[in-house]
PAKOL-606097 format. One record per residue (C-alpha): z, y, x. Coordinates in nm, 3 decimals, padded with zeros to 5 digits. Each point is the difference from the previous one (the first is absolute). Layout:
ATOM       w       v       u
ATOM       Z       Y       X
...
This chain:
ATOM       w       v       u
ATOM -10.451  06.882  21.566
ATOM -00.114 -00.057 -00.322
ATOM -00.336  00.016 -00.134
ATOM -00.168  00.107 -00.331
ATOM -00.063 -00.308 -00.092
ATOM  00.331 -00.109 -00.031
ATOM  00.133  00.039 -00.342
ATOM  00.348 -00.075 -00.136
ATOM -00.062 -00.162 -00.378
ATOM  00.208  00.296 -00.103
ATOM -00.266  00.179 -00.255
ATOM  00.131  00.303 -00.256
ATOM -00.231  00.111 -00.299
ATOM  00.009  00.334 -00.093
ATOM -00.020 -00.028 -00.387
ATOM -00.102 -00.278 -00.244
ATOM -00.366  00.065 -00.090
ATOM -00.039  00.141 -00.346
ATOM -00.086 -00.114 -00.318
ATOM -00.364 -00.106  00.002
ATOM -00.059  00.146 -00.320
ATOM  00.152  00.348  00.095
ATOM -00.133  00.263  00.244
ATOM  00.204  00.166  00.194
ATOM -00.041  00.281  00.207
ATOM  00.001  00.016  00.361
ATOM  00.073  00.354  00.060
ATOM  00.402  00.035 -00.008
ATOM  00.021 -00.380  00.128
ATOM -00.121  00.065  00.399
ATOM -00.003  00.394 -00.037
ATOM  00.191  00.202  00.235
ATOM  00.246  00.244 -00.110
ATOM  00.080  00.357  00.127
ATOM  00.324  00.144 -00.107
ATOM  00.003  00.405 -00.021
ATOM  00.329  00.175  00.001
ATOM -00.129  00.355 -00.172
ATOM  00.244  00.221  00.137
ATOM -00.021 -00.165  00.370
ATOM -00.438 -00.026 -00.012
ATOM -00.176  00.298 -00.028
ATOM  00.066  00.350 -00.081
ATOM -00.223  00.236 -00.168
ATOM  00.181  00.282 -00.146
ATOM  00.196  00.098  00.304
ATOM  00.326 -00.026 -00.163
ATOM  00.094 -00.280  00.279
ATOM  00.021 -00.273 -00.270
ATOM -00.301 -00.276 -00.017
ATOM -00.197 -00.013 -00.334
ATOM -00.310 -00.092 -00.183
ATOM -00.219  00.226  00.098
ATOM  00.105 -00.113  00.385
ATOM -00.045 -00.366 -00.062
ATOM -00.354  00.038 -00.221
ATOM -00.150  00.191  00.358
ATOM  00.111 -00.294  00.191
ATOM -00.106 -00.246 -00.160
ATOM -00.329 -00.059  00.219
ATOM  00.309 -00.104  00.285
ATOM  00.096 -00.298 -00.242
ATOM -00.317 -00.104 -00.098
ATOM -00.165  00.011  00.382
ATOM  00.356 -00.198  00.105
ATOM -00.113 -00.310 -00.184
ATOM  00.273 -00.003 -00.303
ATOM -00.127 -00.081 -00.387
ATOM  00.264  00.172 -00.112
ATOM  00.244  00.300 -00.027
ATOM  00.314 -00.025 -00.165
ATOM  00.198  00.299 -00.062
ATOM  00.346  00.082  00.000
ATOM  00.168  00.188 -00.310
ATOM -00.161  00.327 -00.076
ATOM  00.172  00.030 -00.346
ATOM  00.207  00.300 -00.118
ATOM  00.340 -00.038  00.192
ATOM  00.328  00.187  00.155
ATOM -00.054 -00.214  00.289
ATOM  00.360 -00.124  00.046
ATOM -00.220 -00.311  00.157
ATOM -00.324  00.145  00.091
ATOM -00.162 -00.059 -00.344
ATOM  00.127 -00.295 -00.114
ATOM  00.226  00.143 -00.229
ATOM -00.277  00.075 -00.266
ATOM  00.089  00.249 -00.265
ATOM -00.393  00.009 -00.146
ATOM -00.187 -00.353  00.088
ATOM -00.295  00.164 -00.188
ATOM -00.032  00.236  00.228
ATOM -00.054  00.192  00.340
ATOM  00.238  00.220  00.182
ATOM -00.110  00.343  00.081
ATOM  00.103 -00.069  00.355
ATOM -00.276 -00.245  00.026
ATOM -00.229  00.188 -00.186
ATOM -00.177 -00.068 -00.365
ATOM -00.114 -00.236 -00.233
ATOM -00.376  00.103  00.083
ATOM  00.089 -00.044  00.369
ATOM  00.097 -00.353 -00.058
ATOM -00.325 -00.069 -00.193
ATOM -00.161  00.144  00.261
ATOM  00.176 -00.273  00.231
ATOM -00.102 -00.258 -00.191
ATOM -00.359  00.117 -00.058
ATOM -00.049  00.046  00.377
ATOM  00.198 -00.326  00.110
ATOM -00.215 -00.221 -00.272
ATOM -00.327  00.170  00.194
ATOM  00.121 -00.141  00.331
ATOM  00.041 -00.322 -00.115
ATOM  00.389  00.049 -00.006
ATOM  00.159 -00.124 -00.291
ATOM  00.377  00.168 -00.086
ATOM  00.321 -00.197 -00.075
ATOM  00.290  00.251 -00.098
ATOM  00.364 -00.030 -00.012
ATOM  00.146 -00.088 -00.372
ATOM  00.369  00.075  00.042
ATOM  00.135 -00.202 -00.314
ATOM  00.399 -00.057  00.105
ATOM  00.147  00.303 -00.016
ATOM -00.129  00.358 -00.121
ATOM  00.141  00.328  00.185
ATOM  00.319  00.176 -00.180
ATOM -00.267  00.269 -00.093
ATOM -00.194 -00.210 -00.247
ATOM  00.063  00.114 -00.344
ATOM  00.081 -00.376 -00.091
ATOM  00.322  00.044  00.233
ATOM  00.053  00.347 -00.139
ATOM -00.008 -00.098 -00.373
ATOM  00.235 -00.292  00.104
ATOM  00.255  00.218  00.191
ATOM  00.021  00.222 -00.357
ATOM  00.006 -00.268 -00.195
ATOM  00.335 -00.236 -00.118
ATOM  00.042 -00.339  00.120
ATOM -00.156 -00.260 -00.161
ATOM -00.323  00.188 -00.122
ATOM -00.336 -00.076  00.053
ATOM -00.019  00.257  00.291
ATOM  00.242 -00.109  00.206
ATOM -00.147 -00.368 -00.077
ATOM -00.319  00.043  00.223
ATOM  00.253 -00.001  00.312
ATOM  00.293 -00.205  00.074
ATOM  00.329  00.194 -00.069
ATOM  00.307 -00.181 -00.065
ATOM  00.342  00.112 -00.041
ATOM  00.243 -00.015  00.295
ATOM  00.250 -00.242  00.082
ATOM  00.366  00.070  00.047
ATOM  00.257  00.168 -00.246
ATOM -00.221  00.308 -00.016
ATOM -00.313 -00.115  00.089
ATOM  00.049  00.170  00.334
ATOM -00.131 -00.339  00.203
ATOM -00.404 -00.067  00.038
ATOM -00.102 -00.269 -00.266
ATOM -00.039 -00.229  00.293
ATOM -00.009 -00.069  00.352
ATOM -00.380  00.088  00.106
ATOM -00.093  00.222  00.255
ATOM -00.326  00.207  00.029
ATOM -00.274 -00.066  00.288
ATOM  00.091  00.317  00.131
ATOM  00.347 -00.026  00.038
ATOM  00.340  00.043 -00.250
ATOM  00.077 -00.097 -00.297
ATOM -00.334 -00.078 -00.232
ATOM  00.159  00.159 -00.305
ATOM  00.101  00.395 -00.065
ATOM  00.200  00.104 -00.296
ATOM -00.115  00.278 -00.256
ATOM  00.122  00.287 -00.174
ATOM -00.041 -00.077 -00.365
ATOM -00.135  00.305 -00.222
ATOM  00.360  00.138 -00.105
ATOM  00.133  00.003  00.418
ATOM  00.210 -00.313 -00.012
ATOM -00.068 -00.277  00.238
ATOM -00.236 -00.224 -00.145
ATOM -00.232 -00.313  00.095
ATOM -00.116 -00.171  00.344
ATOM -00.368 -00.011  00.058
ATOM -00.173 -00.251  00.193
ATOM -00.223  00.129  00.370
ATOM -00.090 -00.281  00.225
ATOM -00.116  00.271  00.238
ATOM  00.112  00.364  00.026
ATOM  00.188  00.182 -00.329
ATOM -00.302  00.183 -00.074
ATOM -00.170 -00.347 -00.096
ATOM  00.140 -00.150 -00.288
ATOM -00.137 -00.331 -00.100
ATOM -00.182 -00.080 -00.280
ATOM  00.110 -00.246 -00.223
ATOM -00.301 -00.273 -00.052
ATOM  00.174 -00.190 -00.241
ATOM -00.128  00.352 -00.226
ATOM -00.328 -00.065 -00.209
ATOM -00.094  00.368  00.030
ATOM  00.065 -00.030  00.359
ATOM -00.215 -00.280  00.049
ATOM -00.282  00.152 -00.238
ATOM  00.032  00.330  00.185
ATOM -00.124 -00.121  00.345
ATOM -00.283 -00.194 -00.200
ATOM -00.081  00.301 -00.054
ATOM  00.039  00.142  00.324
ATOM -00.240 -00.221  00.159
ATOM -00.281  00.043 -00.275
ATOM  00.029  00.373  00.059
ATOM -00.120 -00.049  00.417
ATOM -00.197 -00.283 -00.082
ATOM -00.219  00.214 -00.229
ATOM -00.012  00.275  00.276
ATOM -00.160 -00.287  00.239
ATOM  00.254 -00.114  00.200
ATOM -00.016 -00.356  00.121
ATOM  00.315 -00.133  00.039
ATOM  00.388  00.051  00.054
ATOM  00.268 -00.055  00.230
ATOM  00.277 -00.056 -00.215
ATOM  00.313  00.161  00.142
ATOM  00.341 -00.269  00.021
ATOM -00.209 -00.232 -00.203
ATOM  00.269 -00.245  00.014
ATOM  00.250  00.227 -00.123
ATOM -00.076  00.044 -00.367
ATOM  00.260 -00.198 -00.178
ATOM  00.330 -00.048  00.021
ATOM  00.263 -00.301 -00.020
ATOM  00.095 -00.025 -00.361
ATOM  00.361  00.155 -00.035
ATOM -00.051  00.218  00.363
ATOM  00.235 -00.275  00.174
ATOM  00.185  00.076  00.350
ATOM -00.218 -00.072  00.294
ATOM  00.251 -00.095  00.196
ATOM -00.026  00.024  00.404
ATOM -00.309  00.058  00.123
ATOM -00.130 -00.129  00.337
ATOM -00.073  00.308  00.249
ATOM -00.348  00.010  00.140
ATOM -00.365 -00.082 -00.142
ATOM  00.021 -00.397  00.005
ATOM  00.327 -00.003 -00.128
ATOM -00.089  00.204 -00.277
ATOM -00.358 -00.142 -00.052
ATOM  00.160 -00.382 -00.049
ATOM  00.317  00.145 -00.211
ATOM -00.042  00.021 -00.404
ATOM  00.076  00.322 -00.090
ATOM  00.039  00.116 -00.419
ATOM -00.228  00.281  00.023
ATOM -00.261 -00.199  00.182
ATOM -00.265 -00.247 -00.061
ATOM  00.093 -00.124 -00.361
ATOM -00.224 -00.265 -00.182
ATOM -00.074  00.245 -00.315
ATOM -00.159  00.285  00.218
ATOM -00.318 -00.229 -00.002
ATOM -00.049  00.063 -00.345
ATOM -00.064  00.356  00.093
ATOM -00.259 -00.112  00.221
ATOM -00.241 -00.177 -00.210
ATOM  00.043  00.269 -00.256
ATOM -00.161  00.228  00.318
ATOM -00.252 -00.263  00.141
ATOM -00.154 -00.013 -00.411
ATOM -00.041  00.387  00.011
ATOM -00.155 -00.029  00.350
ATOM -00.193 -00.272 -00.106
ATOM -00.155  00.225 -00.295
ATOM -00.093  00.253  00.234
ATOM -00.408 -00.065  00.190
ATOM  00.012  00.029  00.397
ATOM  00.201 -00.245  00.090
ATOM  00.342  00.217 -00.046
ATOM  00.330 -00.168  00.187
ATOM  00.356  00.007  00.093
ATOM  00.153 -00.090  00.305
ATOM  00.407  00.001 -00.032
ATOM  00.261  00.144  00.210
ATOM  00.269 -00.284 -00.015
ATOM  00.246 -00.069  00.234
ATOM  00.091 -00.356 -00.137
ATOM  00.134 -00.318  00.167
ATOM -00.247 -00.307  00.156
ATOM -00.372  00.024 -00.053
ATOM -00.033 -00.194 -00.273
ATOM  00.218  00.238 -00.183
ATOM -00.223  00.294  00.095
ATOM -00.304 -00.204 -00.112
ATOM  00.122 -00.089 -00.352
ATOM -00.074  00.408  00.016
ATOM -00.385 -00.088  00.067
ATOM -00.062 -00.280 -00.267
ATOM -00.326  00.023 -00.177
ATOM  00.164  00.178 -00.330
ATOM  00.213  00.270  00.200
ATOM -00.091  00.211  00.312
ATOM -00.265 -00.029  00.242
ATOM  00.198  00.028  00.314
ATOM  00.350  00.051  00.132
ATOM  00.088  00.161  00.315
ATOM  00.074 -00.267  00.286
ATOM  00.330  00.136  00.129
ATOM  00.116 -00.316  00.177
ATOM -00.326  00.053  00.284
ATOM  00.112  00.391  00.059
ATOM  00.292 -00.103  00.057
ATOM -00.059 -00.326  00.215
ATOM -00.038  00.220  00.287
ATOM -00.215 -00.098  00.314
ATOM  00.114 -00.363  00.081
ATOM -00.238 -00.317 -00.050
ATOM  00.239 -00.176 -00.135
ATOM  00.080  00.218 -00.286
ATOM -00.354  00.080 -00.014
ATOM -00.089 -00.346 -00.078
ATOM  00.253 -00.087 -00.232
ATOM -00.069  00.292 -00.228
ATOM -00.362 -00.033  00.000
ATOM  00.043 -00.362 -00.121
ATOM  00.243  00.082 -00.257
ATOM -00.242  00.285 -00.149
ATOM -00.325 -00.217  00.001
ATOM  00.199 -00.239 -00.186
ATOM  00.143  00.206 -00.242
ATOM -00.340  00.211 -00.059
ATOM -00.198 -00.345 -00.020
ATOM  00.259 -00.093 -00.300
ATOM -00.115  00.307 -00.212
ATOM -00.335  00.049  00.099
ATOM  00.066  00.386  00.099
ATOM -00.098  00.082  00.374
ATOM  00.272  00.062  00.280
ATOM  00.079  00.367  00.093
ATOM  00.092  00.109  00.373
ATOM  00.191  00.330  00.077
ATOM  00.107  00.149  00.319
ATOM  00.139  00.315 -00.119
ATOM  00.058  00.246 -00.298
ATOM  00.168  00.315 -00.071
ATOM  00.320 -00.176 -00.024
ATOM  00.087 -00.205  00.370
ATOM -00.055  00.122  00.322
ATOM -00.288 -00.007  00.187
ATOM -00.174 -00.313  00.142
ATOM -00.015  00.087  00.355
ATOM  00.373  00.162 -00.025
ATOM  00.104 -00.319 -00.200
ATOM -00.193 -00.296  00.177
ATOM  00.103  00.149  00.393
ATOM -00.333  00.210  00.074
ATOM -00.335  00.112 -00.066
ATOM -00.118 -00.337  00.173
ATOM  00.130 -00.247 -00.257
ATOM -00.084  00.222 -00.305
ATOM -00.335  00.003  00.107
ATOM -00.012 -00.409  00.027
ATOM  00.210 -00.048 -00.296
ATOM -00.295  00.207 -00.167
ATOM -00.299 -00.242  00.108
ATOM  00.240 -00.259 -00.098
ATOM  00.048  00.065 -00.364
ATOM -00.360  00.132 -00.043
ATOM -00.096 -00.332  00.106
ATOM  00.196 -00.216 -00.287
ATOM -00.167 -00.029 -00.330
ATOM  00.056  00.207 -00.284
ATOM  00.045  00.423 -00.026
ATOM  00.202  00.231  00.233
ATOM  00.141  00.295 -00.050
ATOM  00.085  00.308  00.262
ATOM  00.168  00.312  00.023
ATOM -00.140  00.347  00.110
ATOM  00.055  00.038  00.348
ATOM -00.007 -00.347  00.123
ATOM -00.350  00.027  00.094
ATOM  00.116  00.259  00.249
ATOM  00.312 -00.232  00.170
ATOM  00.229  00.275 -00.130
ATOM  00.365 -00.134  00.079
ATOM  00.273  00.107 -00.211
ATOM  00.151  00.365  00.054
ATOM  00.357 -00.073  00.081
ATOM  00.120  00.337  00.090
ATOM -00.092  00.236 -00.299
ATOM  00.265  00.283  00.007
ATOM  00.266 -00.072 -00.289
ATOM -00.106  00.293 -00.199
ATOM -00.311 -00.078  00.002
ATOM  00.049 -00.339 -00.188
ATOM -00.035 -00.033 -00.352
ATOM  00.040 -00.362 -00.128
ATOM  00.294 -00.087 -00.194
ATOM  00.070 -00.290  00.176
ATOM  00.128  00.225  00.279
ATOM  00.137  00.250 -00.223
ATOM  00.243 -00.210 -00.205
ATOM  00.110 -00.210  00.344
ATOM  00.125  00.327  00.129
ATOM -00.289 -00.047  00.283
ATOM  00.168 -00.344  00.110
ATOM -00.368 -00.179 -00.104
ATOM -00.275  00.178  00.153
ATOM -00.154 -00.076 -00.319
ATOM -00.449 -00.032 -00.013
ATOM -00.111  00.351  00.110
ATOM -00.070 -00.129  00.324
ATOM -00.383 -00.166 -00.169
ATOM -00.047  00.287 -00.256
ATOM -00.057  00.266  00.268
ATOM -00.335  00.176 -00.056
ATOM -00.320 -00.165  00.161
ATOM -00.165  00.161  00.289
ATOM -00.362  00.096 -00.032
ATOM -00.121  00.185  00.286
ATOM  00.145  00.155  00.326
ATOM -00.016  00.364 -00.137
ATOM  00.304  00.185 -00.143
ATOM  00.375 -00.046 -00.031
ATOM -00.084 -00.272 -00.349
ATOM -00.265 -00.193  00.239
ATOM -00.248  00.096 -00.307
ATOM  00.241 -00.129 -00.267
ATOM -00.039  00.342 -00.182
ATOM -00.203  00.323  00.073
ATOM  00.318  00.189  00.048
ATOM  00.154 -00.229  00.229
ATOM  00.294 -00.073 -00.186
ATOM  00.139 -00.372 -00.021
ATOM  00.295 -00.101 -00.260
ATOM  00.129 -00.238  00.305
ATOM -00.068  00.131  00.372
ATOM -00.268 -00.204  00.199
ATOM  00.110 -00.062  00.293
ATOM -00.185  00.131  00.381
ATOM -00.109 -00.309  00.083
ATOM -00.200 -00.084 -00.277
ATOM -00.246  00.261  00.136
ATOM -00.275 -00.211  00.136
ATOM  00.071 -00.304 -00.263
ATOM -00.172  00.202 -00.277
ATOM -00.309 -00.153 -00.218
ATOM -00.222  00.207  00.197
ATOM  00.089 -00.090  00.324
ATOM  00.022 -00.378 -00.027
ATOM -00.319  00.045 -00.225
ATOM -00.145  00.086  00.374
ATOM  00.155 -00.312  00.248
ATOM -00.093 -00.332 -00.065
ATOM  00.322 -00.155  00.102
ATOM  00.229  00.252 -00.206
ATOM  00.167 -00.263 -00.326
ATOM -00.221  00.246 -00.276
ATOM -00.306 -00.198  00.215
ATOM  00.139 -00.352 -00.043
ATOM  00.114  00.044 -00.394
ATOM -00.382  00.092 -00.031
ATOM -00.143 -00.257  00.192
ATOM  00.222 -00.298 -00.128
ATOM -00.071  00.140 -00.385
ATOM -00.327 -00.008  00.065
ATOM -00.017 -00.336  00.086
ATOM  00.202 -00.111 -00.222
ATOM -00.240  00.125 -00.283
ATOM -00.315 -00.170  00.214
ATOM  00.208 -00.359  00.136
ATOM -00.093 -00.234 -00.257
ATOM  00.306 -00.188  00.058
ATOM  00.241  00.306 -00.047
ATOM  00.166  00.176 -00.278
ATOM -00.062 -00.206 -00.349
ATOM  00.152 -00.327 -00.086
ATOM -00.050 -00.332  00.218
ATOM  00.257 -00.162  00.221
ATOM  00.201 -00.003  00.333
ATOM  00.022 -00.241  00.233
ATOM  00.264  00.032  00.276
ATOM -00.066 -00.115  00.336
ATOM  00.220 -00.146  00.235
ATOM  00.119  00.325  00.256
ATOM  00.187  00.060  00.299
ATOM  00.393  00.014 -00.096
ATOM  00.021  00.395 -00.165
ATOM -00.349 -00.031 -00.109
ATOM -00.199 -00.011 -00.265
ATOM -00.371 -00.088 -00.086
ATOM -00.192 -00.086 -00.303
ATOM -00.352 -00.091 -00.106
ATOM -00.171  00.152 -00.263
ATOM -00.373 -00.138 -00.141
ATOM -00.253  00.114  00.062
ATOM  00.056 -00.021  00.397
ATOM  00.257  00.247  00.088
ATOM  00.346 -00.033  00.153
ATOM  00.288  00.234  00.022
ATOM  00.255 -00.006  00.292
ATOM  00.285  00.167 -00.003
ATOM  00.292  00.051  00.293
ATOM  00.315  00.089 -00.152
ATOM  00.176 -00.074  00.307
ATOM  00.115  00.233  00.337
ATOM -00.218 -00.198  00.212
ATOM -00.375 -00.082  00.036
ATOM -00.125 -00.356 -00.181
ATOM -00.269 -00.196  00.122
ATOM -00.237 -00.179 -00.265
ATOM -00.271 -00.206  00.071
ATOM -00.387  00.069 -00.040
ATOM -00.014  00.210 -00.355
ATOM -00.372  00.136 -00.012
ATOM -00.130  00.392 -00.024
ATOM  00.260  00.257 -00.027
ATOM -00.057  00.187 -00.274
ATOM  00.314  00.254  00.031
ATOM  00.328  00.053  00.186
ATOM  00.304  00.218 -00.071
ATOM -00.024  00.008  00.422
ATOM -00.126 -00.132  00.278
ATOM -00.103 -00.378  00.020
ATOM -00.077 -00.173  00.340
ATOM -00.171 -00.311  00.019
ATOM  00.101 -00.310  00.237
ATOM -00.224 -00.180  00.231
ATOM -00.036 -00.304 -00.226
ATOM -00.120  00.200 -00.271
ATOM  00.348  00.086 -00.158
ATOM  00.133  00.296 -00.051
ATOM  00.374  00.199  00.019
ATOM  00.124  00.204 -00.288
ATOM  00.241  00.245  00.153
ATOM  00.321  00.023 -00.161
ATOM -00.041  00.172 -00.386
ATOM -00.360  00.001 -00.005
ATOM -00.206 -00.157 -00.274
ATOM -00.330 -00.120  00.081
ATOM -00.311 -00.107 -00.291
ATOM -00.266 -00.234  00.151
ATOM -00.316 -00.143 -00.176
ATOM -00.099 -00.359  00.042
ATOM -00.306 -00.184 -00.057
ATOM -00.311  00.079 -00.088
């Protein structure tokens, strides 16, 4: 058995203290993160589709969860080729999701809750509807128009070959010829995801001074923050070199140097965002979406002069296995105790499947949640995890809409399966998505019974622990915040760590139950925890446990 008292020497930081002559503020640095997905949260117009009018009357469900925080998915202008993040008007709001008085009517309402609102800043490609893309597809090569994306003339005898090798995220080829203005076949432009997203070119001045202004535009309407969309993205490989083969699967990919990702110069962008944030009162920030190599790559996204946080895609995707666990943990402290900027921990977004679909059940999502709200620094969830929602694997075909599964000819299932509208209550066909009972996804009949309102009524339902262990989190002195981590030694597929002031966190990766040693109060438990007769206790397999000691 092992007791509390025994310590490996193994201690993590979370972050370098600041400057002493510089305040910084607390709020984005511990706070907790709720990502909305308008078209999947709440609808108020009956038309079937989420919007802001949905989301502003439910805010009182994020706010009495526990979160700081609500970011929200794009609500700009858009054809939706991918669900809004092929922006034709970043200045604006689509009439789908409502008006430009709704959202200030979001953000009024959120900021009297106590809710601050990060939004998402889409900044590497524009939809083919933008009139920048229009203006370039009439004008000639060469000109200024076509200069604020990347088109380049094809290779071959006629140009009939893509200027290069890449491919897009979503399948194919990443280029698609044009007609030019007079019919003939003309230049290649450059989409990293689906042909109605052409990149932007951030080697462009005006490009660069455009989303300056971009973000001054929601900053002055109040918002607090961004998620910055493929932050990692921006610039490409001088010349637009071959990639070359590229591993299959995420930690190929991740640890492979791609052209069109990660390159030194796209941190120049950065600090030119982090002074206009800087300018702004409130505390304004920007957390990046970057898919990047290594944490200390990620963190050179965090330094003091450029972002405030980066997404910690290495721990969603470490899966629930202490060993794993562990090692990514230690690598992030590290890396976020290099920069000063706090660690991030993420479970799920609108992009990956489901926790309890993805980590093997509703049983270790729930203890992989006490186990990241336990480590220092901010987390961030996803609408519908509070309710142990699994992924929706069986949508009909013609029912799904993302082009991930439209250009693989429905080979990849593609991410509809954690964008299907959120059930609110037991009543109607929509589960009180919308008044009408329409749903842009179907819900599926089992959901009925999982809704807000009826796990708002049993103790034991997951919508009851979220609120519990957010709570405390808030009121433990030795949670959320900076501080440090000290592992203890654990039974082999383990893992335990200390935390100061006096609390412990235990966690039981593993298919069968652990046995520690005498570890004080229990505080919280993802599920049942027995004690021994020597004053020890059994954590059943994936079940994390939080205990206070002393005093």
């Amino acid at each position: 058995m092992e007791g509390v008292g025994q310590h490996t020497s193994d201690v993590r930081l979370s972050a370098a203290p600041p400057p002493a002559d510089r305040e910084v503020s607390r709020w984005w640095r511990d706070a907790v993160f709720y990502q909305v997905y308008p078209r999947s949260f709440s609808d108020a117009d009956g038309d079937g589709v989420g919007d802001l009018p949905g989301i502003t009357a439910r805010l009182p469900h994020i706010r009495d969860l526990g979160a700081d925080a609500l970011w929200l998915s794009p609500f700009y202008p858009s054809p939706m080729a991918d669900a809004g993040y092929d922006v034709a008007d970043p200045r604006g709001v689509d009439p789908l999701f409502g008006t430009m008085a709704d959202f200030d009517r979001l953000v009024g309402r959120a900021h009297e809750l106590g809710l601050r609102v990060v939004i998402d800043i889409v900044p590497n490609h524009t939809s083919h509807e933008h009139p920048w893309f229009h203006a370039a597809l009439a004008a000639a090569p060469g000109t200024c128009e076509r200069s604020r994306y990347l088109f380049r003339d094809g290779r071959g005898p006629d140009g009939d070959e893509p200027p290069n090798d890449w491919t897009s995220q979503f399948g194919g080829p990443a280029w698609t010829r044009i007609r030019e203005a007079d019919g003939s076949p003309g230049q290649w432009y450059l989409h990293l995801y689906a042909p109605e997203q052409p990149d932007l070119n951030w080697r462009n001045l005006e490009v660069r001074a455009e989303y300056l202004s971009i973000l001054r535009h929601w900053l002055d309407r109040g918002v607090d923050g961004f998620r910055v969309d493929v932050a990692h993205g921006l610039l490409k490989a001088v010349g637009l070199p071959d990639a070359g083969p590229v591993p299959q699967g995420w930690e190929g990919r991740m640890n492979h140097r791609l052209p069109y990702w990660d390159q030194p110069e796209v941190h120049d962008v950065y600090r030119g965002w982090r002074r206009v944030l800087d300018s702004y009162e409130g505390d304004r920030v920007a957390v990046a979406e970057a898919w990047v190599p290594h944490p200390e790559r990620l963190a050179a996204y965090t330094r003091p002069d450029e972002l405030h946080q980066a997404f910690n895609f290495p721990y969603l995707m470490a899966g629930w296995d202490a060993a794993r666990l562990r090692r990514v943990v230690d690598a992030s402290l590290d890396a976020a105790g290099g920069t000063g900027a706090p660690p991030t921990w993420v479970l799920a977004n609108h992009d990956v499947v489901r926790a309890p679909t993805r980590l093997g059940g509703l049983d270790q999502a729930l203890a992989a949640l006490l186990f990241e709200l336990a480590l220092p620094g901010s987390v961030y969830l996803y609408q519908g995890e509070e309710l142990g929602l699994e992924e929706v694997v069986d949508l009909p075909d013609e029912a799904r809409q993302d082009p991930v599964f439209l250009r693989s000819g429905g080979t990849v299932r593609g991410r509809d399966g954690c964008r299907v509208p959120l059930p609110w209550s037991d009543d109607g066909p929509s589960l009180g998505f919308s008044p009408t009972g329409r749903a842009w996804l179907p819900q599926p009949a089992e959901w009925r019974g999982r809704t807000v309102e009826a796990q708002s009524a049993d103790p034991s339902s997951p919508l009851s622990l979220y609120r519990r262990a957010l709570r405390m989190r808030r009121e433990h002195p030795a949670l959320g915040g900076e501080g440090w981590v000290q592992w203890m030694r654990s039974p082999e597929g383990a893992l335990a760590f200390v935390r100061s002031p006096g609390f412990v966190c235990t966690a039981n990766p593993s298919d069968r139950t652990v046995e520690f040693g005498p570890l004080g109060a229990l505080l919280l438990a993802s599920g049942p925890v027995d004690s021994t007769p020597d004053g020890g206790h059994l954590i059943p397999a994936h079940t994390t446990a939080w205990w206070g000691i002393g005093g």
